[in-house]
KOLPA-750619 format. One record per atom (N, C-alpha, C): residue in three letters; z, x negated, y negated. Coordinates in steps of 0.02 Angstrom, whole numbers, padded with zeros to 5 digits, always signed. Layout:
ALAZXY ...
This chain:
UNK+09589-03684-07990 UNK+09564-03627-08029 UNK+09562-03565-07985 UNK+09552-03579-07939 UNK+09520-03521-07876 UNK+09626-03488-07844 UNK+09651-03522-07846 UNK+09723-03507-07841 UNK+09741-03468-07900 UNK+09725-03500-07953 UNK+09729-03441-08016 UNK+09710-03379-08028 UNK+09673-03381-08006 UNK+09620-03324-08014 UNK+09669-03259-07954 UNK+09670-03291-07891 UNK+09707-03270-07833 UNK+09781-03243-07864 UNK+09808-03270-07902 UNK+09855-03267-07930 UNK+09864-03224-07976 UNK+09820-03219-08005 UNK+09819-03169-08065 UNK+09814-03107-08039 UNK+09777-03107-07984 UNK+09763-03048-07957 UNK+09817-03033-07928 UNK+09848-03064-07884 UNK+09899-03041-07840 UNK+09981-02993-07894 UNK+09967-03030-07966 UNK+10027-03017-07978 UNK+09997-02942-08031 UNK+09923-02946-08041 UNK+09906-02865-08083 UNK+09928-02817-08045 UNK+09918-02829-07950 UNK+09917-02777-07906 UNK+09986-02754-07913 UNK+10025-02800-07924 UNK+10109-02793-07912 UNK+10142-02779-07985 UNK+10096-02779-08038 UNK+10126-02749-08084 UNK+10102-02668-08113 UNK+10064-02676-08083 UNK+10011-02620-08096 UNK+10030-02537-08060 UNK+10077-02556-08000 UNK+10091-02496-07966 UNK+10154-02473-07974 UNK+10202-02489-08023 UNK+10299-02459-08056 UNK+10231-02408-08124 UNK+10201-02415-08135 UNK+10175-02366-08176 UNK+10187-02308-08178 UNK+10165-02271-08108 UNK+10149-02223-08086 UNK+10221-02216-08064 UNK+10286-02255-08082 UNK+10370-02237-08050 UNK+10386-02233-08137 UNK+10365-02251-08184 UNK+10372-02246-08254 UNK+10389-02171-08272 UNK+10343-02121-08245 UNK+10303-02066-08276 UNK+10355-02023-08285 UNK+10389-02004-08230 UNK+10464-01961-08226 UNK+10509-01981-08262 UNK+10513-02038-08291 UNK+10576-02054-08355 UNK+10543-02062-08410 UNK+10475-02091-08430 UNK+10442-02045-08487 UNK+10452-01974-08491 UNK+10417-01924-08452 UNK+10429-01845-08458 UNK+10507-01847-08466 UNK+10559-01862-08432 UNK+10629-01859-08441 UNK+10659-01872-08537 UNK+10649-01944-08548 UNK+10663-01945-08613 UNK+10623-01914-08666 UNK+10549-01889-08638 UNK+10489-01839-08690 UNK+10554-01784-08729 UNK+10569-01752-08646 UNK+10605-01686-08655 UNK+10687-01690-08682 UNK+10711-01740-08667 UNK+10774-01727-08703 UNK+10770-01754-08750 UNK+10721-01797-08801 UNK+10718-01801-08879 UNK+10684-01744-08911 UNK+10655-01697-08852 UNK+10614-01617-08882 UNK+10682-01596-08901 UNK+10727-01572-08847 UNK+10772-01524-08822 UNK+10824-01542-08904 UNK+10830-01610-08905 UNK+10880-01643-08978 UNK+10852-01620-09018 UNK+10781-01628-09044 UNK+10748-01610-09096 UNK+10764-01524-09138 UNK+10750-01503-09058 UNK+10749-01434-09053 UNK+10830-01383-09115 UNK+10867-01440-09060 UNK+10937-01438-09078 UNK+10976-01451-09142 UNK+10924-01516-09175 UNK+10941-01524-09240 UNK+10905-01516-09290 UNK+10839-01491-09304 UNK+10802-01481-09354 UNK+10742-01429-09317 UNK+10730-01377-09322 UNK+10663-01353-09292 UNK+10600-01356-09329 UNK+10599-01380-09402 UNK+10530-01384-09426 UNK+10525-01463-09397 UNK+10561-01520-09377 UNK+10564-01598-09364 UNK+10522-01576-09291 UNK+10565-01518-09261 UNK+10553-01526-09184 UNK+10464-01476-09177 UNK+10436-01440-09228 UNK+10378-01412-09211 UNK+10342-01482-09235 UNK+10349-01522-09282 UNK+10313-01590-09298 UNK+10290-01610-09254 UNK+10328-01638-09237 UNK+10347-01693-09156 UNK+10321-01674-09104 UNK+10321-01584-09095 UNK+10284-01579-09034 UNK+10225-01568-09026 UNK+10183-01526-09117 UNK+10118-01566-09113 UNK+10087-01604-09121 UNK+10124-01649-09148 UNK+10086-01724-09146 UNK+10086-01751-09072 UNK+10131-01724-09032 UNK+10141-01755-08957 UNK+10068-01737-08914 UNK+10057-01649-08939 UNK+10016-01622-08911 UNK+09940-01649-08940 UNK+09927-01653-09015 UNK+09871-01696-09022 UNK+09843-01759-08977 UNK+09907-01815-08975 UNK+09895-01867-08952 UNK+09869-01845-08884 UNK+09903-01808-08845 UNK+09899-01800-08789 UNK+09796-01762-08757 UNK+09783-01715-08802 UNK+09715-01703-08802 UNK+09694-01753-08825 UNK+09697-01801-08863 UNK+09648-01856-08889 UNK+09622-01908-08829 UNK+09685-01916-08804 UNK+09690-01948-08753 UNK+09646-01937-08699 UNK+09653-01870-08661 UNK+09612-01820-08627 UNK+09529-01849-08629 UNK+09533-01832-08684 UNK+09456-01843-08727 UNK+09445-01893-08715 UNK+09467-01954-08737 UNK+09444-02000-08727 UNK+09436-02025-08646 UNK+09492-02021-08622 UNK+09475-02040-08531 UNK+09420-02002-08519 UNK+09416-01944-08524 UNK+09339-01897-08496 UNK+09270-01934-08524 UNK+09252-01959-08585 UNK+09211-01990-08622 UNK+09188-02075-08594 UNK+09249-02080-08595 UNK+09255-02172-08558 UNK+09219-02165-08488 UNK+09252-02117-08453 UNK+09196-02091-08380 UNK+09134-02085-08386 UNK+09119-02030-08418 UNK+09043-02004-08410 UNK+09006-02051-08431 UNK+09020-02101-08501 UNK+08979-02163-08520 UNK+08947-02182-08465 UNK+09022-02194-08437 UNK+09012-02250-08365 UNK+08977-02250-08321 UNK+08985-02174-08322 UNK+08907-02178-08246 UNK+08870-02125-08286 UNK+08841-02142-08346 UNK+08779-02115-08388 UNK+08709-02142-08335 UNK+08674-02061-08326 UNK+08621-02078-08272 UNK+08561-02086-08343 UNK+08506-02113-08296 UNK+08476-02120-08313 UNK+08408-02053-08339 UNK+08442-01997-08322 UNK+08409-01953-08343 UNK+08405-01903-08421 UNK+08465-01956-08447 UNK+08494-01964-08537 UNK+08427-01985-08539 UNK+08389-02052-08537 UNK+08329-02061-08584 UNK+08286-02028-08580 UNK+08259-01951-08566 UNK+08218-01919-08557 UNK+08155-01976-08546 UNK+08141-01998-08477 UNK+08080-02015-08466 UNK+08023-01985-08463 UNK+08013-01912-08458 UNK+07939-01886-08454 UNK+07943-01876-08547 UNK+07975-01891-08578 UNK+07962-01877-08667 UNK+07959-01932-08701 UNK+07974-01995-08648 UNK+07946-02082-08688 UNK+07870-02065-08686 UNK+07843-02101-08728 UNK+07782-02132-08729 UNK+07759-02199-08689 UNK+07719-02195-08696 UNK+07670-02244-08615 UNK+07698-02293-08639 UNK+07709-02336-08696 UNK+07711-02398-08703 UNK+07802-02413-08703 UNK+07821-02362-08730 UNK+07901-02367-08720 UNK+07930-02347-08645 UNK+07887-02319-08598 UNK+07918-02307-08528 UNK+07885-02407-08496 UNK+07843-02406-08507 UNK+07813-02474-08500 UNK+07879-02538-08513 UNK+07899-02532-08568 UNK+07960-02566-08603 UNK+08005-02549-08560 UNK+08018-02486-08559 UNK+08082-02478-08505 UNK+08096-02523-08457 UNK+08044-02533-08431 UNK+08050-02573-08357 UNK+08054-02658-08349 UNK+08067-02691-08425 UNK+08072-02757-08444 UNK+08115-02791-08411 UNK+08185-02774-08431 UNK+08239-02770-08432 UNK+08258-02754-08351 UNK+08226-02727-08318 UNK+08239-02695-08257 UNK+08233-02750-08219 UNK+08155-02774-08209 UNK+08124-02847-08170 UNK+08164-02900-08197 UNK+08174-02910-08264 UNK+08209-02969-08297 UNK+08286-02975-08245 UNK+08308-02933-08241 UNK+08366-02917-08211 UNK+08379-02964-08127 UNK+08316-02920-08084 UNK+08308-02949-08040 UNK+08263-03009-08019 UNK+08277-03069-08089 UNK+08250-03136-08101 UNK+08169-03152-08123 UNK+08148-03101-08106 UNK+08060-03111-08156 UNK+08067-03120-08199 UNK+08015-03165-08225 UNK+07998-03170-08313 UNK+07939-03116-08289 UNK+07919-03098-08341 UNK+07885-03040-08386 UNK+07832-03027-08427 UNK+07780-03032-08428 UNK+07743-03020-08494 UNK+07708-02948-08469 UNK+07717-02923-08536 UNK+07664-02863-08558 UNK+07598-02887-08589 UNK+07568-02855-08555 UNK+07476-02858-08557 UNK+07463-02810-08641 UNK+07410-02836-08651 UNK+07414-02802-08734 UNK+07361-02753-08707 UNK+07367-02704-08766 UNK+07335-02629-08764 UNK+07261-02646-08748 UNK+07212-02684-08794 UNK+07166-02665-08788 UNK+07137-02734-08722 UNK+07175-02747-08677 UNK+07143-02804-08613 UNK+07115-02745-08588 UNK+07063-02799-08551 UNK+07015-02771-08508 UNK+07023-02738-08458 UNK+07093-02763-08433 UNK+07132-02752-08360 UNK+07163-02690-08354 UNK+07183-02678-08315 UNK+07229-02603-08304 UNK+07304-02616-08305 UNK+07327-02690-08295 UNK+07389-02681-08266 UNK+07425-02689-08315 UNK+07496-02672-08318 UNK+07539-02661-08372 UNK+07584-02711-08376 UNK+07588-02737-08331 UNK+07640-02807-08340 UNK+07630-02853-08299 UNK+07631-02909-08282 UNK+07628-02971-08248 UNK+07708-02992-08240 UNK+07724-03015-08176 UNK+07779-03045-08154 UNK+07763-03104-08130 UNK+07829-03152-08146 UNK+07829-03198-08107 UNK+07892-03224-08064 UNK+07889-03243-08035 UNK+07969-03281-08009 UNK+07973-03341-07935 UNK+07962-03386-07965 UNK+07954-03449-07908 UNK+07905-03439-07885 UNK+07840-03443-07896 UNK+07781-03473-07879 UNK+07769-03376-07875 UNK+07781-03346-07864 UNK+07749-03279-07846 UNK+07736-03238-07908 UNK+07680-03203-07910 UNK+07633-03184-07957 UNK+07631-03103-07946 UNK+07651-03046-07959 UNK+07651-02983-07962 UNK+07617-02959-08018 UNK+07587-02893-08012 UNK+07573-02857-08052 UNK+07604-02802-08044 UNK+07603-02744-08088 UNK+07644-02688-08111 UNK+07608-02642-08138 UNK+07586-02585-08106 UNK+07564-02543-08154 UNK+07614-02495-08156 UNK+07596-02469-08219 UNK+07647-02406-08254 UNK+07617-02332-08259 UNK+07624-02273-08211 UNK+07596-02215-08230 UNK+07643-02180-08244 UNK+07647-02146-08304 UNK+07675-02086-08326 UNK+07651-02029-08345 UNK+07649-01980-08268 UNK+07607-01929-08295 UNK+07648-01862-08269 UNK+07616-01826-08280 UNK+07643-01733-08267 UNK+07634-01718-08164 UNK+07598-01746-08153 UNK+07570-01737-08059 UNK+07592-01814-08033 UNK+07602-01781-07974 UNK+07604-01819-07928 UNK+07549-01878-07913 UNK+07555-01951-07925 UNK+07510-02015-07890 UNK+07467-02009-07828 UNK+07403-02007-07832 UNK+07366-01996-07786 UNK+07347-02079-07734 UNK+07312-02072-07715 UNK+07279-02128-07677 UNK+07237-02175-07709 UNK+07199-02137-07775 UNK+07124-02160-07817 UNK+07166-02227-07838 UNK+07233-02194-07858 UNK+07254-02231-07883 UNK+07289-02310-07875 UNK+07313-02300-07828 UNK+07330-02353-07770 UNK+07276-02398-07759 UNK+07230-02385-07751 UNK+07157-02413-07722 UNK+07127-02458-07794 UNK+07133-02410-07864 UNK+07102-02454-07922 UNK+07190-02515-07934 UNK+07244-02513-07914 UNK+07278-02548-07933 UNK+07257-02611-07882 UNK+07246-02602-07814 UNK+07220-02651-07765 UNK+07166-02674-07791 UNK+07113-02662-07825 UNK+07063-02689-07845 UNK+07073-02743-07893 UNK+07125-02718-07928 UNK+07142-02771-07983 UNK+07192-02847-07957 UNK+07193-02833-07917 UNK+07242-02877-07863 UNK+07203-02961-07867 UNK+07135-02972-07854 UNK+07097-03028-07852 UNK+07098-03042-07911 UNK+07079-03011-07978 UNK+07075-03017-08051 UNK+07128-03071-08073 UNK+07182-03043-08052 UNK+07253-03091-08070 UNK+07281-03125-08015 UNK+07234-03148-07963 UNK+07260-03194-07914 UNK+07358-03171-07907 UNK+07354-03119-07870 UNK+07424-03114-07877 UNK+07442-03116-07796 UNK+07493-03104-07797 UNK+07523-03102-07713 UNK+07531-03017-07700 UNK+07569-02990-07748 UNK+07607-02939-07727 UNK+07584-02880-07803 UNK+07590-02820-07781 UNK+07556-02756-07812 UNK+07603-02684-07829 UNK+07640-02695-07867 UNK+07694-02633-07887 UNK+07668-02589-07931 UNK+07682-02500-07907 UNK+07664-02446-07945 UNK+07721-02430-07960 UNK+07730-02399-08011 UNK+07783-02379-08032 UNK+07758-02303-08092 UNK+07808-02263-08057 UNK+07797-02184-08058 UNK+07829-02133-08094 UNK+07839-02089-08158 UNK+07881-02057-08160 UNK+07915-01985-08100 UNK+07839-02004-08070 UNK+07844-01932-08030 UNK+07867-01950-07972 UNK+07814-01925-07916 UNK+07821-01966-07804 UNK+07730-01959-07829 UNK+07738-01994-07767 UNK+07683-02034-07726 UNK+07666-01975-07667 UNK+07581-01951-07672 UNK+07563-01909-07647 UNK+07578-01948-07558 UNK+07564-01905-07493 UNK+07557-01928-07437 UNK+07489-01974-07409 UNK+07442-01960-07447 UNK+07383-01989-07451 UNK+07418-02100-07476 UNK+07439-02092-07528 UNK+07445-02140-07609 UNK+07515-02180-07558 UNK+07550-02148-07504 UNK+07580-02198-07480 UNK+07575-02237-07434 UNK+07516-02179-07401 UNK+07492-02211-07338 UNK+07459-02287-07350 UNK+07397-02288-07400 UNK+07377-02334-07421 UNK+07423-02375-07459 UNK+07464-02382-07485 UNK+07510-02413-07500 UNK+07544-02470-07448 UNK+07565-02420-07410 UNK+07591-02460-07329 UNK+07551-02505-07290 UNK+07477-02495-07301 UNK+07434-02505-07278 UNK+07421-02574-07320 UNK+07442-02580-07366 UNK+07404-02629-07403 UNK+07494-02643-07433 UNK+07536-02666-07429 UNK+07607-02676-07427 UNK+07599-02678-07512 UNK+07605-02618-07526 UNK+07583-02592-07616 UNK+07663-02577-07621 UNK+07706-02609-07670 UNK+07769-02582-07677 UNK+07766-02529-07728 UNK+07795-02448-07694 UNK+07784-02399-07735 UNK+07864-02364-07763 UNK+07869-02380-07845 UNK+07924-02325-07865 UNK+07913-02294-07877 UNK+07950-02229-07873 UNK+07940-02170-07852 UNK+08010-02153-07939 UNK+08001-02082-07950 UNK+08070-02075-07980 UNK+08135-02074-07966 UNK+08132-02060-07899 UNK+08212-02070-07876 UNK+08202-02152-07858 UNK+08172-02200-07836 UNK+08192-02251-07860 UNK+08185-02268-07917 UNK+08155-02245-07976 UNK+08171-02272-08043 UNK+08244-02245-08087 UNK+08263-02204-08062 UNK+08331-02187-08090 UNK+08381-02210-08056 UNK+08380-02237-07979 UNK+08422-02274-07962 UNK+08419-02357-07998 UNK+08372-02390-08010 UNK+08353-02444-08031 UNK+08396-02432-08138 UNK+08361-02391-08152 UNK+08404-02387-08215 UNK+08457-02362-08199 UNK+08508-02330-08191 UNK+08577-02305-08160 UNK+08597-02389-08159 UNK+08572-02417-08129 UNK+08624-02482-08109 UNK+08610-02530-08164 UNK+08554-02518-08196 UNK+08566-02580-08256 UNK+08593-02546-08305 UNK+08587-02477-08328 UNK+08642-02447-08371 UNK+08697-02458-08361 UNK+08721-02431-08303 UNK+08785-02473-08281 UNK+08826-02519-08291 UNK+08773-02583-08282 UNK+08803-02649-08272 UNK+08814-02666-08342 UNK+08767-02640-08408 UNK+08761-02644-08475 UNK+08834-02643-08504 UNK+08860-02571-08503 UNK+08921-02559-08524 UNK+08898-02555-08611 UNK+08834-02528-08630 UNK+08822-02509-08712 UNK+08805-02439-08726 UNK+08862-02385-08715 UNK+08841-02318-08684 UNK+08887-02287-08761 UNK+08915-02332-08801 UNK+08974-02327-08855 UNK+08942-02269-08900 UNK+08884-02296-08939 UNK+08860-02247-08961 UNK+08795-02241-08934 UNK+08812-02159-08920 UNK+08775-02139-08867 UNK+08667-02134-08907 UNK+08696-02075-08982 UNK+08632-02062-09006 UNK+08607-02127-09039 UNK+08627-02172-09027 UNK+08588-02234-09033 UNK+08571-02296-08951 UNK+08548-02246-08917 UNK+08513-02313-08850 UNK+08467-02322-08843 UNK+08423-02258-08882 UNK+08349-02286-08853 UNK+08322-02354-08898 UNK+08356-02326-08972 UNK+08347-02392-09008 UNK+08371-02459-08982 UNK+08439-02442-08970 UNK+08446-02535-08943 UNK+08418-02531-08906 UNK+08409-02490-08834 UNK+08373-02512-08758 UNK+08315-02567-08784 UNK+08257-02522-08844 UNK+08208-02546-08820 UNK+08203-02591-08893 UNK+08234-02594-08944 UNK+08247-02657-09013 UNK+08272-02733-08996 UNK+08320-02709-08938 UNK+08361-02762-08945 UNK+08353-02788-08892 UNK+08365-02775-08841 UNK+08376-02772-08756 UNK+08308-02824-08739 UNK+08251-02765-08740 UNK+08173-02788-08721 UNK+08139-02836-08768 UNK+08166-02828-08841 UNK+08149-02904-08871 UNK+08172-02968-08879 UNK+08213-02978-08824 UNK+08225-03039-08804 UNK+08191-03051-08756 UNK+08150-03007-08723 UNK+08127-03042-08669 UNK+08049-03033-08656 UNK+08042-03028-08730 UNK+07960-03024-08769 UNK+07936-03103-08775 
């Protein structure tokens, strides 16, 4: 199988590069069925050459579109305009990714934390702030408190904003894993990415968070 595979590859590479020796006898025969056209009918030959020219912008269009999908950042889902419980959701799919199971804590628990992880014996918590300022220290300190509550190992903040100089110190201090927004848009960037559901665009927040995160409810 592993020869196959080797194989397949070896012969895409080797078919894949007379393409780019194609292009000059395409343009060659383009122009002398223009130049005939031209020669024998001129309403046949203005047809022909805008339909050539349509195809040809459609085309355009579409390669430019197929791109930008592709590396669609993560700053399409307007995160400071989700709501607490859908930026919360956001991040399901994220941990799920990198092998945690998951549960969301319901609204009215006693607790502060927003999600519980698990993955081979290790126990995380997660809190979720989404606010307008910068993460202070207070904050860091009430997420450590909650740390004994859920017998956990390990203590993740997660931020739309940064983490004041105070909020990382203690962090470090207490090995508090802190995202920040530039790591949360690198973290979505790569599961958008890897998704490849960018097709229709004014419909993602719905699937992201309908489809995606309720499987792993």
């Amino acid at each position: 199988m592993q020869n196959t595979v080797k194989g397949f590859v070896l012969m895409s590479k080797a078919t894949s590069k007379p393409k780019g020796k194609l292009i000059p006898i395409f343009l060659f025969l383009t122009t002398y069925i223009l130049v005939q056209l031209y020669n024998y009918d001129f309403t046949i030959f203005g047809f022909t050459l805008a339909a050539l020219l349509t195809f040809t912008g459609m085309w355009y269009l579409f390669k430019e579109y197929k791109l930008t999908s592709r590396h669609l950042s993560a700053n399409f889902l307007n995160i400071d305009d989700l709501p607490d419980r859908e930026f919360q959701q956001l991040l399901v799919p994220i941990f799920q990714r990198q092998g945690y199971s998951v549960n969301k804590m319901k609204e009215n628990y006693k607790s502060k934390a927003d999600l519980v992880l698990r993955k081979k014996g290790l126990k995380a918590i997660v809190f979720v702030k989404r606010q307008t300022s910068n993460v202070g220290s207070n904050l860091i300190k009430d997420a450590l408190a909650s740390k004994s509550l859920y017998q956990a190992s390990k203590v993740i903040v997660v931020t739309n904003r940064h983490f004041t100089k105070a909020a990382k110190q203690v962090g470090r201090a207490n090995k508090v894993i802190l995202i920040d927004r530039d790591s949360l848009d690198a973290y979505l960037d790569a599961y958008l990415k890897n998704k490849r559901s960018h097709r229709f665009i004014q419909r993602v927040r719905t699937l992201f968070f309908n489809e995606e995160i309720k499987n792993g409810s």
